[in-house]
N, C-alpha and C positions, 0 to 999 in steps of 0.2 A: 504494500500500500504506500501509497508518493502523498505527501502531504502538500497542498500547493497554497503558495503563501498571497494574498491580496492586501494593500493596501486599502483603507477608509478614509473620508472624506477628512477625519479627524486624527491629522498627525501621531498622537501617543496611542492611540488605537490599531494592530495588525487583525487579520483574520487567517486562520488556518483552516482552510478547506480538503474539506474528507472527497472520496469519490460517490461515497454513500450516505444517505442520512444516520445522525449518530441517536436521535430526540426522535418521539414520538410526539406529535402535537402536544410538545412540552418546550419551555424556554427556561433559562435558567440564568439568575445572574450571580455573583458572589464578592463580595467587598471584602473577606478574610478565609484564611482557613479555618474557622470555625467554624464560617456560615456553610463550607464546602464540604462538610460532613460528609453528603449521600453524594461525593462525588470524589474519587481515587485521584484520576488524575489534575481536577481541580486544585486537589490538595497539595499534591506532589509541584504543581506551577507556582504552589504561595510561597515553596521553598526558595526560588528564584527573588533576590533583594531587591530587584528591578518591578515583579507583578505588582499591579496595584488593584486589578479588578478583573475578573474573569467570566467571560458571558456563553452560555454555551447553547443552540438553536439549529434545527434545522442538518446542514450539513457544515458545521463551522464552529468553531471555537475562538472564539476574539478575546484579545490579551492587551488588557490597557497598560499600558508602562510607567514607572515615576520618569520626572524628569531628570532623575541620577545616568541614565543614559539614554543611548539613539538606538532604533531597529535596526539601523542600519548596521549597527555593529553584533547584535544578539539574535537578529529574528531568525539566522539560518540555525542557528543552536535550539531556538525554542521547537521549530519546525521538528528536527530532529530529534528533540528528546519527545516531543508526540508522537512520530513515528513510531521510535522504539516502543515505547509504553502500549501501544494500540497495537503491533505487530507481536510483541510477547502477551498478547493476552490480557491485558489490563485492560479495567471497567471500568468505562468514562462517566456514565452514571448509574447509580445504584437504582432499582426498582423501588417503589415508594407502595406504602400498605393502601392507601386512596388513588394509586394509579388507573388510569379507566382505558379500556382496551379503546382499540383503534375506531373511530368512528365511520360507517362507512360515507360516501362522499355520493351525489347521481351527479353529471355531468349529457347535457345535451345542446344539440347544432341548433341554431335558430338560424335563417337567411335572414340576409339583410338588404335593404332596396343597391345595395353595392355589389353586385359579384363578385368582386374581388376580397368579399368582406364576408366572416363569416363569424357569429357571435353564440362562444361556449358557458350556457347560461349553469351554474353551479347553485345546488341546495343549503347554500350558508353565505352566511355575509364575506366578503373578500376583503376589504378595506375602507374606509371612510375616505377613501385619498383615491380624487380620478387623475389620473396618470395616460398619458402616451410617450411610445417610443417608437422612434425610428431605426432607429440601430442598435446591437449589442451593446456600444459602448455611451447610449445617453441609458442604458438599462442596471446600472448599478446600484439603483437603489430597489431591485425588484428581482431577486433567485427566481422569480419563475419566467419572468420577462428572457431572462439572459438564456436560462436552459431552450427555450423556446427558439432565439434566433439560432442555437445550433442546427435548426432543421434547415437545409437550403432553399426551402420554398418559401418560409416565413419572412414578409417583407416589413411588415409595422404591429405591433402589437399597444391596445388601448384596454386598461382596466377601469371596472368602475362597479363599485358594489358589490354583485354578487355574479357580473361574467367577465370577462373576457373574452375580445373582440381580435380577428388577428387577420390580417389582411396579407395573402399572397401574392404570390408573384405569377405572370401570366400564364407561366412555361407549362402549368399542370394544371390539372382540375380538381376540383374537392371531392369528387370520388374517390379519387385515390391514396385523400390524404386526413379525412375527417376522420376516421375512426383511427390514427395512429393519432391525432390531434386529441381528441376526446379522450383516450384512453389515456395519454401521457397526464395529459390534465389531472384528469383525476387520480390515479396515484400518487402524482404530486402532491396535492394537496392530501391523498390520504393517509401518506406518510407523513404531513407535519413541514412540510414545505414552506419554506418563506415566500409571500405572495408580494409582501410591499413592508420594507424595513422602513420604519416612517419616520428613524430616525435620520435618513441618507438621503429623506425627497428634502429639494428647493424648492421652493416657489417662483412659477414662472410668472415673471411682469405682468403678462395679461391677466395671470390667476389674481396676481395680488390686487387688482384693479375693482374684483369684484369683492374683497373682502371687508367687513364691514367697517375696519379702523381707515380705509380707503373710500368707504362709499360715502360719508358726508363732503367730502372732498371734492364730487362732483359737482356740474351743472344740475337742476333740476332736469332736464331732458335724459342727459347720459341715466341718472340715477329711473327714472320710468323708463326707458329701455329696457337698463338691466332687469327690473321686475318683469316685466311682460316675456323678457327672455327666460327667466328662472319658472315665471309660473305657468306660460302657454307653449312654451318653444320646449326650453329642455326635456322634460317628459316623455314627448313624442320624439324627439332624436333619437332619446337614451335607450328607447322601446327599441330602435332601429339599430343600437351598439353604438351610439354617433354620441358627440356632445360638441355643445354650441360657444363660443366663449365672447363674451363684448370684449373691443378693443381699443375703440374709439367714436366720437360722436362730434361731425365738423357742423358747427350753426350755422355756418357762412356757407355750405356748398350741400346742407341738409345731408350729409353723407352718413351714414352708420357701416362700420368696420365691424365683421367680426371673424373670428378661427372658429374652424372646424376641425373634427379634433374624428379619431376613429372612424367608423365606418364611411360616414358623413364626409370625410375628406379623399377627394376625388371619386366619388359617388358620381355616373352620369346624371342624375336624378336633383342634383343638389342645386344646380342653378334653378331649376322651376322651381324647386323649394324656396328657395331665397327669392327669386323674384313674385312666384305667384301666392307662397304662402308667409313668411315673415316679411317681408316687404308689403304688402296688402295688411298685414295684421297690423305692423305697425302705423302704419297712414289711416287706418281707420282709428284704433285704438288713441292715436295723437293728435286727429285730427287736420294731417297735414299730408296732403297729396304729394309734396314736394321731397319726403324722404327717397333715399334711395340706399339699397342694401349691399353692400358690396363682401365677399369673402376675401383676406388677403392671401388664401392658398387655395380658394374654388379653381 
């Protein structure tokens, strides 16, 4: 077993990833070797003068360090003494008398008005954080996002709730690749899979735009947008795998900005969206013939 080492967004923080999951829909964090009792190798890491916090999840072990020294100089030693520990045999966490067996998980395809877009709606909450990703590497703050672009057909993946939305690439069809899609899914998660580390999401400008320490801050127009968007627009997206984001609102040119976000983005479908239904919705609801809806990635 190779133990491979990832940096976090947070300097004194490494992570050690396994090839397999270590936790069962368990997380575990430990500020001492005291607290790390029902955990061996926990224990054995507090020996280390350098550990200051040990977090263990998923398929990963993160090792916060004092500022007595750099990763740079230790992480290939810590890598290595997990290795050893986990290759002789040694129990990274102990079974607990309240542990509850594996829960099972359903997983199923919904279409979506994108072809290219196909959304795996799950039997449990996924996260409170919607997220999209383009690539492997804006997917760091999401083990399932990343495991996912390993597939070659997986072009963009969007979470939100309780699916996931993943959009391929033209070269195949979803016959061929929904039921390996669905199935990975669900094991994933039914092993205890990290879906969305929420300590590793940023917030993106346009997100923060809508939050509420941002939304006094608006014009009265911008700020009725955003409502009309939140309570007649996003619903029906999100039904579709999509979501809508405001981005801007010009008085002078009546223009309204907004991203589209998963299925929604490059959807054939979405300019008549935009134009015959939130474009119409807004002009009437605002009273002002003169708006006009523009996407800045339609």
């Amino acid at each position: 077993m190779k133990i491979i080492i990832k940096e976090t967004q947070n300097p004194t923080i490494i992570k050690f990833e396994f090839p397999d999951f270590i936790t069962q829909n368990e997380s575990f964090e430990f500020k001492n070797i005291d607290e790390a009792k029902n955990s061996p190798l926990a224990q054995q890491l507090f020996y280390l003068p350098f550990v200051k916090t040990v977090y263990i999840s998923g398929n990963f072990i993160a090792v916060e360090r004092f500022s007595i020294v750099d990763w740079a100089d230790v992480k290939e030693e810590v890598a290595e003494q997990i290795e050893n520990y986990v290759n002789n045999g040694g129990v990274i966490v102990l079974p607990t008398e309240n542990q509850t067996r594996k829960m099972p998980v359903s997983v199923y395809g919904e279409t979506t008005p994108n072809p290219s877009a196909l959304k795996f709606v799950v039997n449990k909450a996924l996260t409170k954080t919607t997220v999209e990703f383009k690539n492997i590497d804006e997917a760091q703050a999401s083990p399932l996002a990343q495991e996912l672009f390993k597939f070659h057909y997986v072009k963009e993946i969007f979470i939100s709730e309780n699916y996931v939305s993943v959009t391929k690439y033209d070269s195949i069809s979803w016959d061929e690749i929904t039921l390996e899609l669905r199935t990975f899914i669900k094991q994933f998660i039914e092993n205890g899979g990290t879906v969305i580390d929420d300590s590793l999401i940023q917030n993106d400008i346009k997100q923060e735009k809508q939050q509420i320490k941002n939304f006094d801050n608006l014009d009265v127009t911008s700020q009725q947008i955003i409502n009309i968007l939140e309570e007649y627009v996003k619903p029906a997206v999100a039904a579709d795998g999509g979501n809508i984001l405001f981005d801007s609102y010009d008085e002078k040119d009546k223009k309204v900005k907004v991203v589209l976000q998963g299925s929604c983005n490059g959807c054939p479908s979405s300019t008549f969206t935009l134009k015959n239904g939130i474009e119409n919705m807004l002009k009437s609801m605002l009273n002002d013939n003169q708006i006009v809806v523009e996407a800045l990635n339609g």
